[in-house]
C-alpha positions in Angstrom: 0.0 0.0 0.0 1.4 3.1 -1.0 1.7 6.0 1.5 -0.6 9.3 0.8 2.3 12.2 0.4 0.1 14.7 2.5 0.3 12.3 5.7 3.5 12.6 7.7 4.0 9.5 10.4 6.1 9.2 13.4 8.7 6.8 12.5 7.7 4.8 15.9 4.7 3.9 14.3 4.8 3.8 10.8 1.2 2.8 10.7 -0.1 4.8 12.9 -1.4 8.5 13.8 1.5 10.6 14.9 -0.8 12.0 18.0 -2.6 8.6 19.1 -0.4 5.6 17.8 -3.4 4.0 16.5 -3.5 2.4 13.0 -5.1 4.5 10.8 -7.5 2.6 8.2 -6.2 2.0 5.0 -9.1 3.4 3.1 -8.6 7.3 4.9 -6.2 9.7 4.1 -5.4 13.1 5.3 -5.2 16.0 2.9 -4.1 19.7 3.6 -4.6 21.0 0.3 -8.2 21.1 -0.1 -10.0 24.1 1.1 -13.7 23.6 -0.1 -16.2 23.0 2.7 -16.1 20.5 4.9 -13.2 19.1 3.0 -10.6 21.6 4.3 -8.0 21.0 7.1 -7.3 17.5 8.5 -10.1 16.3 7.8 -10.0 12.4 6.9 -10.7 11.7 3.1 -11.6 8.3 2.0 -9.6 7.1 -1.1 -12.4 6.4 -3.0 -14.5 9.8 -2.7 -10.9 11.6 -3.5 -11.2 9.4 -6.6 -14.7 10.2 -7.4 -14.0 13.9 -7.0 -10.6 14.6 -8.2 -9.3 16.0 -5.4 -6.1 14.2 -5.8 -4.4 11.5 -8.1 -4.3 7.8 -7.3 -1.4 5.0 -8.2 -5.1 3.4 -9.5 -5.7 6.1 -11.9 -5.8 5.5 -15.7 -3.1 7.0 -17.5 -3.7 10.6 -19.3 -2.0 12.3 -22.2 0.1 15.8 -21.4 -1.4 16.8 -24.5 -4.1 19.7 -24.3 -7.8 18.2 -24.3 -9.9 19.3 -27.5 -13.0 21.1 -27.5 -15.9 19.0 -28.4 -17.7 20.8 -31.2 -14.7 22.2 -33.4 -13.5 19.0 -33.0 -17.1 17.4 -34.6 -17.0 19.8 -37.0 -13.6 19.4 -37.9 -14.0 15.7 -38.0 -17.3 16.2 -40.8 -14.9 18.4 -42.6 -12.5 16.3 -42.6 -15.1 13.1 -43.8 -16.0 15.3 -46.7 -13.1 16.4 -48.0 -11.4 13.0 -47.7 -14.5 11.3 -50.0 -13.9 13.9 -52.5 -10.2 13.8 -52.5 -10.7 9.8 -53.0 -13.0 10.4 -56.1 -10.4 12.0 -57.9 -7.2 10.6 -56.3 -7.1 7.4 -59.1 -7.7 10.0 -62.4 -4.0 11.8 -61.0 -1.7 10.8 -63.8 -3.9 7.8 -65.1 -6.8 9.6 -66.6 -7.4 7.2 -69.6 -6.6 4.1 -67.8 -8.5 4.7 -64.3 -11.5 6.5 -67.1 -12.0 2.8 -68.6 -11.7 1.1 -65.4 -13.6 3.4 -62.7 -16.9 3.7 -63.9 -19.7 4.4 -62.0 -22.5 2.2 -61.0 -24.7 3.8 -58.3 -25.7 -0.1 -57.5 -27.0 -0.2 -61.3 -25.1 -2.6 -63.0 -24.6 -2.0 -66.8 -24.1 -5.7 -67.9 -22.0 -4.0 -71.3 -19.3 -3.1 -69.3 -19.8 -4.5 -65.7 -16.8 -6.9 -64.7 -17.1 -9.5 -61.7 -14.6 -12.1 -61.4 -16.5 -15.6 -60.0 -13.4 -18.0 -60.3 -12.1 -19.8 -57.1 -9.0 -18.1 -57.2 -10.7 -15.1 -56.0 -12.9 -16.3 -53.4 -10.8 -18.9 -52.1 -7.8 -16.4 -52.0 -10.5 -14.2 -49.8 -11.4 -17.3 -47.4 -7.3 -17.6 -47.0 -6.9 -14.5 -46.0 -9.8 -14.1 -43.8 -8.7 -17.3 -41.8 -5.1 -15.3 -40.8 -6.9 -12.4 -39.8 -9.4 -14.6 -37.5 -5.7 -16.1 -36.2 -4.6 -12.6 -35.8 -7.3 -11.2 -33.9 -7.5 -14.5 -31.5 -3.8 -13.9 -30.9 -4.3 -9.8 -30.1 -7.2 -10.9 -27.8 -5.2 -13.7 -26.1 -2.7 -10.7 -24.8 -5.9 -8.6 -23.0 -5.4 -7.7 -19.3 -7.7 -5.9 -17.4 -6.7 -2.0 -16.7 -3.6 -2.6 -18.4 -3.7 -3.9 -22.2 -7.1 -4.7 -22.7 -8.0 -1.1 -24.0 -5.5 -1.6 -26.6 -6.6 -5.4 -27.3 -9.8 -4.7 -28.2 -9.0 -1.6 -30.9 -6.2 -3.9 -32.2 -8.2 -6.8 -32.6 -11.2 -4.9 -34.3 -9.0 -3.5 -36.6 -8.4 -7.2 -37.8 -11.6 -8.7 -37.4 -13.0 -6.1 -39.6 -10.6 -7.2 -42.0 -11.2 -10.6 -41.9 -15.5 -9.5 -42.1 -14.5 -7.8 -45.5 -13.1 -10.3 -47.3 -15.1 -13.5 -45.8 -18.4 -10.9 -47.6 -16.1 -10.3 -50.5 -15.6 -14.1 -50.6 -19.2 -15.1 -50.7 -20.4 -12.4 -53.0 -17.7 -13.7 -56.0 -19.0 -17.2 -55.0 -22.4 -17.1 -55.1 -23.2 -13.6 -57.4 -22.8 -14.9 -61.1 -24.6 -13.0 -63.2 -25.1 -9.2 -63.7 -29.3 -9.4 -62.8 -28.1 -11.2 -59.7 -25.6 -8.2 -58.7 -29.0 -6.0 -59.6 -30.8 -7.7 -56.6 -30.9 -5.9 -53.0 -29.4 -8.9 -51.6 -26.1 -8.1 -53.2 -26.3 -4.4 -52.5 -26.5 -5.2 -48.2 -23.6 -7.7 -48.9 -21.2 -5.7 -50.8 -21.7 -2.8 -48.4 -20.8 -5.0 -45.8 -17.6 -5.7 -47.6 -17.1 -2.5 -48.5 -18.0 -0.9 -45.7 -16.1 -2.8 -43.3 -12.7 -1.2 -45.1 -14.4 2.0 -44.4 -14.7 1.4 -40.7 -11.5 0.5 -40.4 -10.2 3.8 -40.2 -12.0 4.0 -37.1 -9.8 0.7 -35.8 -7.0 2.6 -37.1 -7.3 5.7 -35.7 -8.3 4.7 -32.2 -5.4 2.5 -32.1 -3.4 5.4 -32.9 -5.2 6.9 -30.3 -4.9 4.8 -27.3 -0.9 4.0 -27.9 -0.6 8.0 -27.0 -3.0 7.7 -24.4 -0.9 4.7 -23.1 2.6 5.5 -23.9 2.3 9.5 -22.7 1.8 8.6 -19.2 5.3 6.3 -19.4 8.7 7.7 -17.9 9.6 6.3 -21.1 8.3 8.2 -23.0 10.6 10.9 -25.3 9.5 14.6 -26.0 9.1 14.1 -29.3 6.5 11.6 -28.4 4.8 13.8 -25.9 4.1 16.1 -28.8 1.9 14.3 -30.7 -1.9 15.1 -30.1 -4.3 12.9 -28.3 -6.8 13.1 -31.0 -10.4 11.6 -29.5 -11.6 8.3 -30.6 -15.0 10.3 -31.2 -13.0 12.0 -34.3 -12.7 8.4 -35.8 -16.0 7.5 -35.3 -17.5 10.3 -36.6 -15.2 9.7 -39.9 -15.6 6.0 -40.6 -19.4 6.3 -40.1 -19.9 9.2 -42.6 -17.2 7.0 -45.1 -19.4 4.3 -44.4 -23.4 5.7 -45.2 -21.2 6.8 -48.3 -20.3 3.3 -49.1 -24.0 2.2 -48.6 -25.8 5.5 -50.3 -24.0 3.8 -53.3 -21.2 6.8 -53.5 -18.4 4.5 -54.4 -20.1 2.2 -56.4 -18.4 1.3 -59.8 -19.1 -1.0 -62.4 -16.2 -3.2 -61.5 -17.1 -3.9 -57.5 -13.5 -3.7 -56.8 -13.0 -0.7 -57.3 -15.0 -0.1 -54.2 -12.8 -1.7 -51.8 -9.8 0.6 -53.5 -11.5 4.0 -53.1 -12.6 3.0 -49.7 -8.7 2.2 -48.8 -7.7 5.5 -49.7 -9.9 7.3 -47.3 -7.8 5.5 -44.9 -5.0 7.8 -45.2 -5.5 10.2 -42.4 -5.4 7.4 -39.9 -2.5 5.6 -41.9 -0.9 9.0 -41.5 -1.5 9.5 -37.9 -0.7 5.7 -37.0 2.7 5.8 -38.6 3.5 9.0 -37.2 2.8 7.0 -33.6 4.4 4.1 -34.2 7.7 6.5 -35.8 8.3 8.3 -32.4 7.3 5.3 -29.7 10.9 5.4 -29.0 10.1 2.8 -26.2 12.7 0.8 -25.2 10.5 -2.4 -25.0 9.1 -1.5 -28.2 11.7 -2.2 -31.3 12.1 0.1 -33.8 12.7 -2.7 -36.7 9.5 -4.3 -35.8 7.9 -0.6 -35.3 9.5 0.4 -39.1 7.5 -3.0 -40.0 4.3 -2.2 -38.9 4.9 1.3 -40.6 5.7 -0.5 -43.9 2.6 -2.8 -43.7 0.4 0.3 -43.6 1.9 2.0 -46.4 2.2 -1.7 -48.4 -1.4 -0.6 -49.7 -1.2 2.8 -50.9 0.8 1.3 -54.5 -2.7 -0.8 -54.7 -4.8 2.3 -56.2 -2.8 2.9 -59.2 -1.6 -0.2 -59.6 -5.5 -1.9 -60.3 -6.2 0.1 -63.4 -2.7 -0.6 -64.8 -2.9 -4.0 -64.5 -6.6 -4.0 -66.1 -6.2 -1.7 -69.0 -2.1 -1.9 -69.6 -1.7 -6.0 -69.1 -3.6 -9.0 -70.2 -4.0 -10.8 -66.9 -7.1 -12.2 -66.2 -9.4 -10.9 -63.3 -8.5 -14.1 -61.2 -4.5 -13.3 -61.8 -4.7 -9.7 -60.6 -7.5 -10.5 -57.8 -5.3 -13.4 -56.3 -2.3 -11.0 -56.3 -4.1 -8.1 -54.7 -5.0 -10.7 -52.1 -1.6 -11.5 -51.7 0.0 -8.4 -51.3 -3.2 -7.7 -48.6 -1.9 -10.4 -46.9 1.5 -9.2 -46.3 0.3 -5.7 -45.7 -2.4 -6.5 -43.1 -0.2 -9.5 -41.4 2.7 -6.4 -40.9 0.1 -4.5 -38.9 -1.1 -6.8 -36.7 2.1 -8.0 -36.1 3.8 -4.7 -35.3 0.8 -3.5 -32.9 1.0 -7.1 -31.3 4.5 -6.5 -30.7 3.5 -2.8 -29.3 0.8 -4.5 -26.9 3.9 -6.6 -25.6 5.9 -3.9 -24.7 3.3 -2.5 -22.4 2.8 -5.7 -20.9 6.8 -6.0 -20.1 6.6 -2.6 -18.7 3.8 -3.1 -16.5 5.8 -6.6 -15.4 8.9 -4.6 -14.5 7.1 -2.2 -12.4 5.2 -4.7 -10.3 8.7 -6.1 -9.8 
């Protein structure tokens, strides 16, 4: 039990009141630097109310950031600004430098498919590639969850592993709909709408994932002695901000905003409005500078989220520039997912160890 500052104790009885010798109860504590009320002097504060009322920290409080708070509705606003202009800057990001190739290839659909030019690839080699990959992300989020401890990684568990299992919901809908959606009329059908949303839409929540991962390694890392100023600098942006912008990415997904004739182009234009968060997570994971937390595995995870960004030009080349077949280029997007998303959830396993050493080495 750790001794309240504010309480000085004759050191004939350590446990005791200076003026009576008798043991004092280890749920009071004396504080001389409140002065509201009946609070004021000597008066004996339990722990628990001093909790409640923030009259003074505890060794049991959660860890805060030394960054300044934000104010709630600039930061809402900012957030909605932030949704918008991300949407728009994903429209046009795959015409930049590829304006005939990404014309042919992203052509929009509104969930009306033009059977003339709509392209759907129903081969095992794409759904089978998707089932693959969703079974290492179901290994990878079993594994983040496996390293949870109450009040001192589970926080950071549970973003981690979302960020995975939405993953691994994505391409297990992706997977189905190439299986079982084999004609245009069927891709027409409402049925088919719900369930690439779902696919789609889960790529679009994970920026929330992201970001609040981002997130809670500042919150978490901040409060460490560990921790360098460079680290200190970077803002404690709130998890609502991420929520806010996945949920208006998403309701664009479903209103039908980034629906194109090919379906995957969906998923592609929904990856790149994951580049604030990708931004702000590498920046994190950059200045850690933990010494339990490795920078070659940190430079890892950094590369894994950066492993995608080559995917949004690289679709329309390899549509309109090369003769591969839709079941060649969808197998080696999956592929290259694989080794993208397998980085991160490595990396940010590795991160959720090195708060679990910590915490080890201070209980020692």
């Amino acid at each position: 039990m750790c001794q309240d500052p504010n309480t000085k104790l004759s050191s004939k009885s350590p446990r005791g009141s200076p003026t009576t010798g008798k043991e004092t109860s280890p749920l009071l504590s004396t504080s001389s630097s409140v002065s509201d009320g009946d609070w004021s002097g000597t008066t004996p504060v339990p722990r628990y109310a001093k909790r409640m009322f923030s009259l003074e920290s505890s060794e049991f409080d959660e860890p805060s950031s030394v960054t300044p708070p934000f104010k709630f509705w600039p930061t809402t606003f900012g957030a909605l600004a932030l949704s918008f202009g991300m949407l728009g800057f994903s429209l046009w990001m795959p015409f930049v430098g590829l304006k005939e190739a990404a014309g042919e290839t992203y052509q929009f659909a509104y969930w009306s498919y033009d059977p003339s030019i709509s392209s759907f690839d129903n081969t095992a080699w794409t759904y089978v590639t998707d089932y693959m990959l969703a079974a290492i992300m179901a290994a990878f989020t079993m594994s983040t969850l496996s390293l949870s401890q109450r009040r001192n990684t589970d926080r950071l568990c549970n973003r981690v592993a979302s960020l995975s299992l939405l993953y691994m919901i994505s391409v297990i809908a992706g997977g189905i709909a190439h299986q079982t959606f084999l004609t245009v009329e069927s891709r027409n059908s409402l049925s088919f709408q719900l369930l690439w949303t779902l696919c789609v839409g889960t790529v679009s929540l994970a920026s929330t994932s992201m970001g609040c991962c981002g997130s809670e390694i500042v919150r978490k890392f901040q409060a460490e002695r560990h921790c360098s100023a460079a680290f200190q600098k970077i803002p404690l942006i709130p998890e609502y901000v991420w929520c806010i912008y996945g949920s208006c990415v998403f309701a664009f997904t479903a209103l039908g905003g980034m629906s194109f004739q090919r379906p995957a182009c969906d998923i592609f234009i929904a990856g790149t409005t994951q580049t604030p968060t990708t931004a702000y997570i590498m920046i994190v994971l950059f200045f850690l500078d933990h010494p339990k937390a490795k920078f070659n595995i940190r430079a890892l995870g950094m590369f894994g989220f950066i492993f995608n960004a080559p995917l949004l030009p690289l679709y329309p080349i390899l549509i309109y520039y090369t003769d591969l077949s839709l079941a060649a280029v969808n197998t080696l997007l999956h592929g290259w997912l694989t080794v993208a998303w397998s980085l991160q959830a490595f990396s940010l396993g590795h991160v959720i160890r090195s708060v679990m050493y910590t915490a080890k080495e201070n209980s020692m």
